[in-house]
FIDREN-175136 format. One line per field, with one value per residue (C-alpha): residue in one letter; x, y, z; residue number from 1. Coordinates in Angstrom, 1 decimal. Layout:
<nodes>
zado	[a,...]
u	[X,...]
v	[Y,...]
w	[Z,...]
marba	[NUM,...]
</nodes>
This chain:
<nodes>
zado	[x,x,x,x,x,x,x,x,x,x,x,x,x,x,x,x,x,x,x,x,x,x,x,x,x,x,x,x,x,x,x,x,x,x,x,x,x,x,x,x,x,x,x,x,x,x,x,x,x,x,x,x,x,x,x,x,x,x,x,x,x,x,x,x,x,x,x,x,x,x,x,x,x,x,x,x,x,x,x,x,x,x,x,x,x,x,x,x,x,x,x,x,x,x,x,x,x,x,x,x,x,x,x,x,x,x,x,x,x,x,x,x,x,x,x,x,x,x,x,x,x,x,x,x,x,x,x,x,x,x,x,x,x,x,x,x,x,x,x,x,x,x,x,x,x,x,x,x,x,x,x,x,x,x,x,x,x,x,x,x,x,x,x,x,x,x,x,x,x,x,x,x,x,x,x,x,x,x,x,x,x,x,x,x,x,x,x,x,x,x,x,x,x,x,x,x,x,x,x,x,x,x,x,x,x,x,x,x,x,x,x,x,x,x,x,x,x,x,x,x,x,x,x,x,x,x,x,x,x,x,x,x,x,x,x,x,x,x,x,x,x,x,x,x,x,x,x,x,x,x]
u	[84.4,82.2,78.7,75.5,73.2,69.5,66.7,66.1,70.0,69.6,67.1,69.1,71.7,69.8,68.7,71.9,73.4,70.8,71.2,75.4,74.8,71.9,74.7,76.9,74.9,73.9,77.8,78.2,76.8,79.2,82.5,84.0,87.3,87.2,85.3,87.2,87.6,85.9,83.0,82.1,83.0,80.4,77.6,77.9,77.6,74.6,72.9,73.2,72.2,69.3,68.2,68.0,71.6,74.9,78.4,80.0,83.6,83.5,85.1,85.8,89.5,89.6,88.9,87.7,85.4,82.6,84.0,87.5,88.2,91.6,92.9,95.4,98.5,96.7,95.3,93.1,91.6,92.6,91.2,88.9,90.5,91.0,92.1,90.9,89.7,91.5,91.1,92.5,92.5,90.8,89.1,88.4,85.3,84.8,81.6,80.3,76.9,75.3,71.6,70.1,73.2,74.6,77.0,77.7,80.5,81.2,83.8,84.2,86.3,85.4,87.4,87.3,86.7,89.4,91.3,94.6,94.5,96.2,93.9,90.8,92.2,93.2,90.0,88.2,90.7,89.8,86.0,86.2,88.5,85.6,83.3,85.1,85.7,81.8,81.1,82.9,80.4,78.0,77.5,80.0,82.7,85.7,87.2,90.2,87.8,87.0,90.8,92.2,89.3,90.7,94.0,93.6,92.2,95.1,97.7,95.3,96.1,100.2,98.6,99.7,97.5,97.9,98.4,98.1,94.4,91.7,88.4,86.3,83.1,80.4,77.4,77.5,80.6,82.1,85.0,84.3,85.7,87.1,89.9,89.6,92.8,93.2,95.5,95.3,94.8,91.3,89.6,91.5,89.8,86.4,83.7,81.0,77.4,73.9,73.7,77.4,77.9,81.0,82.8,84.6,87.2,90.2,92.8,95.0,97.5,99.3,103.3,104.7,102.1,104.6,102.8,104.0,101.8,102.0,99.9,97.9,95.8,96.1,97.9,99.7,102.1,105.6,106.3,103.1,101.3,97.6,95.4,91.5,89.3,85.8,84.1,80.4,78.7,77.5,75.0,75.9,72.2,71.0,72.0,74.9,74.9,73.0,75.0,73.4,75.0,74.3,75.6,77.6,77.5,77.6]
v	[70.8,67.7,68.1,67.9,65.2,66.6,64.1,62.7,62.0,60.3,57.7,57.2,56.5,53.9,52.2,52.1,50.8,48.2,46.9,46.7,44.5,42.2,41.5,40.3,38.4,36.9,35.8,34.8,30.9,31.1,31.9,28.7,26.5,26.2,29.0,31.6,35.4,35.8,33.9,36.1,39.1,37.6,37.0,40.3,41.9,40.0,40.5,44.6,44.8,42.6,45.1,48.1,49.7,49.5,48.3,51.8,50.0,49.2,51.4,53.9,55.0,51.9,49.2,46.7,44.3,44.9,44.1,43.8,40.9,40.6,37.3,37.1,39.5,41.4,44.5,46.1,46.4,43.3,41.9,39.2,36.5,32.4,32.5,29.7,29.8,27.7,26.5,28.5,31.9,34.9,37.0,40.8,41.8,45.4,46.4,49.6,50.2,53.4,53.6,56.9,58.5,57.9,55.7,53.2,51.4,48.6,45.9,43.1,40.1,36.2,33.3,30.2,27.0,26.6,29.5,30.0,31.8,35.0,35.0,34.9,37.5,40.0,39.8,40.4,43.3,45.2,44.6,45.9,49.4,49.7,50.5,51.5,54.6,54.5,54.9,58.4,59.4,62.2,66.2,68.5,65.7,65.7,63.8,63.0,61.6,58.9,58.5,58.1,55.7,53.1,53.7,53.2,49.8,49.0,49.7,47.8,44.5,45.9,45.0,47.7,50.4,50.4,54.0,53.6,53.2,55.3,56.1,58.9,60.8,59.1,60.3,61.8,60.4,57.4,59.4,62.7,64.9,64.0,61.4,60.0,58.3,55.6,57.2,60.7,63.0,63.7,66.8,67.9,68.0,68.7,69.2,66.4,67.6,65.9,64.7,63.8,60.4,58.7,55.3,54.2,52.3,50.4,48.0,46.5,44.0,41.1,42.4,45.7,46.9,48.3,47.7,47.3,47.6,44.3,45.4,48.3,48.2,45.5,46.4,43.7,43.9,43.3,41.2,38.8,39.3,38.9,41.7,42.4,45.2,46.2,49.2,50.9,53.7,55.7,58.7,61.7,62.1,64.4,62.8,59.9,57.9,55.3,52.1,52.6,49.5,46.8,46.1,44.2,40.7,42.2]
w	[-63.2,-62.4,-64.0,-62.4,-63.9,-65.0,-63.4,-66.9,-67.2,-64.3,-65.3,-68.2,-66.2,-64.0,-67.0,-68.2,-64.8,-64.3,-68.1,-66.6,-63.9,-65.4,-68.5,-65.2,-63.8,-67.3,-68.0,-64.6,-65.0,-68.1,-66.3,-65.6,-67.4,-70.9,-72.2,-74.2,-73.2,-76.9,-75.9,-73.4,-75.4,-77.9,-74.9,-73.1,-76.7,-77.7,-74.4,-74.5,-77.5,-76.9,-73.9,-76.4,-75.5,-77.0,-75.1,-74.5,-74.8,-78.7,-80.8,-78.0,-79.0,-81.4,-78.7,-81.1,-78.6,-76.2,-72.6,-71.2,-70.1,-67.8,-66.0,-63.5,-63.8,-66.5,-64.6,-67.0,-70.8,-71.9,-75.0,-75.1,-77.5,-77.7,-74.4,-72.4,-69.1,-66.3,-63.2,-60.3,-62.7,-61.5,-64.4,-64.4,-66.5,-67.3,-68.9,-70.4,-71.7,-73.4,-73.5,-74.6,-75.0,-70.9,-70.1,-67.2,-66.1,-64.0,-63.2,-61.0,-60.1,-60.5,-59.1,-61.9,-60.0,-56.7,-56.9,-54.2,-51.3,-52.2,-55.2,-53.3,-50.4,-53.5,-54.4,-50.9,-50.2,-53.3,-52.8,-49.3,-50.7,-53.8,-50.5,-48.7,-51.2,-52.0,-48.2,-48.5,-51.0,-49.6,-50.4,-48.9,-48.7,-51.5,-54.2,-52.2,-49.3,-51.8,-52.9,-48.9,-48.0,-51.1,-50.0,-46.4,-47.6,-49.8,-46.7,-44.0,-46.2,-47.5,-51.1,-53.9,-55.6,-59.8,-59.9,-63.9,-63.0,-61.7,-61.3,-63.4,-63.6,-66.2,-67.6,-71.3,-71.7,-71.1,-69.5,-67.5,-65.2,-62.8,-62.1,-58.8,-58.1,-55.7,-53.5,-51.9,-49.1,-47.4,-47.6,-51.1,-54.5,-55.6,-53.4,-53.7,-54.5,-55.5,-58.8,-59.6,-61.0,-60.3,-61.6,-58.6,-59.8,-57.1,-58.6,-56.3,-56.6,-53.9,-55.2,-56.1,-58.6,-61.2,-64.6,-68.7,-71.7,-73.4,-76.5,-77.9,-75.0,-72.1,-68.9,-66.5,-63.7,-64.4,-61.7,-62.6,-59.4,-59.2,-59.4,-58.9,-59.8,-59.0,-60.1,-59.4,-61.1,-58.2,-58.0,-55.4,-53.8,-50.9,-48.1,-49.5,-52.2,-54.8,-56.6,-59.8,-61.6,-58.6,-54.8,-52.5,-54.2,-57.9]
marba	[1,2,3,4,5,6,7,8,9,10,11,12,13,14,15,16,17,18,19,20,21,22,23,24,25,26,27,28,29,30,31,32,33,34,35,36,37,38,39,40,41,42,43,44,45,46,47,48,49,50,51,52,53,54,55,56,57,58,59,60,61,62,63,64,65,66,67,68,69,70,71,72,73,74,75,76,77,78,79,80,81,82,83,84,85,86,87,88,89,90,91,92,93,94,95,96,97,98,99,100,101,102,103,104,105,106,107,108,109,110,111,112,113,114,115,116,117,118,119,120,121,122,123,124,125,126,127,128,129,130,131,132,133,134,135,136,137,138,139,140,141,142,143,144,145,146,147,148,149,150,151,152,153,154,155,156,157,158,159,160,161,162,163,164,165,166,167,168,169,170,171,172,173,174,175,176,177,178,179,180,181,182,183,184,185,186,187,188,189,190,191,192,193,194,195,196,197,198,199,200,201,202,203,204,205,206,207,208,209,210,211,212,213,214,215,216,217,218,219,220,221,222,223,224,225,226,227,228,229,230,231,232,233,234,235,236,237,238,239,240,241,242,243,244,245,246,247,248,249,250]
</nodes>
């Protein structure tokens, strides 16, 4: 069952979402070539904690750093490190912050300097399916409305879903009922009502989207294709929907 969100859960959870996309929009100036994936593992960390709230990723399970930090043909949780930034990468950055005891979750998708085509259309496709799936957000419409909308997106473009990766209800916990896959059939699953929060959560990639475990914790695609990712906490409200960690450009 997906829990409804008391109104002083959700301020929490605004706080929490708008302390998420500031710590973007502080590492963005800092994304560029050279800079290690532990440098902005140290940045985003310093700048939660600064705000009063703690990065919801460290320690959760073990995961020993504060973001994820995935380039390329990595899909998702991989760990920031000496890794150097270089032209033409794209970088995934996945941040979670708790403040009060709620949670927040939001990723996104960053081009390093020129990046090739494919790169930057992977990246457009999976920002239009994110919204597209948000768009499906309202009362008396389902989980598996959200699901279908991303996956109509991912079959517009012939680009794969990474079915090892979904999206999840937030609030308490980091993780909550329910998964909301990027593939599915309209109508089915849950019915949406106010005061759900949702992480929407599409990861697609340009080949096949079959995926190894390379470590304890970061995903890539076997075939080394380029993947992006892009994730929104979103409130359910009366008549549709609020982005509670940002918008359209972030």
């Amino acid at each position: 069952m997906i829990s409804i969100k008391s109104n002083d859960e959700i301020e929490l959870l605004k706080i929490a979402g708008s302390i998420v996309h500031d710590t973007r929009m502080y590492l963005l100036p800092f994304i560029k070539e050279g800079i290690t994936t532990k440098e902005l593992d140290k940045l985003a960390e310093d700048y939660i904690l600064s705000r009063g709230a703690t990065p919801s990723f460290k320690g959760y399970n073990g995961y020993p750093s504060s973001i994820c930090t995935s380039i390329n043909e990595e899909v998702a949780h991989a760990l920031p490190s000496k890794r150097k930034l270089r032209n033409g990468d794209i970088i995934s950055i996945d941040i979670g912050v708790c403040f009060r005891g709620v949670h927040a979750d939001s990723a996104w998708t960053y081009p390093v300097g020129e990046v090739s085509s494919k790169r930057e259309m992977i990246m457009k496709c999976t920002k239009e399916a994110l919204f597209s799936g948000i768009n499906a957000i309202k009362p008396g419409n389902h989980i598996g409305d959200i699901s279908h909308a991303i996956s109509k997106i991912s079959e517009k473009y012939h680009l794969s879903i990474v079915k090892e990766v979904s999206g999840h209800g937030i609030g308490r916990e980091l993780h909550e009922e329910p998964d909301i896959l990027n593939y599915g059939i309209a109508d089915l699953g849950e019915e949406l009502k106010e005061g759900m929060v949702l992480a929407i959560e599409p990861v697609l990639a340009v080949g096949r989207g079959d995926v190894e475990m390379v470590d304890d914790w970061t995903i890539e695609t076997v075939d080394n294709s380029s993947t992006a990712h892009y994730e929104h906490t979103v409130l359910v409200t009366s008549d549709g929907y609020e982005i509670l960690t940002g918008g359209i450009d972030g």
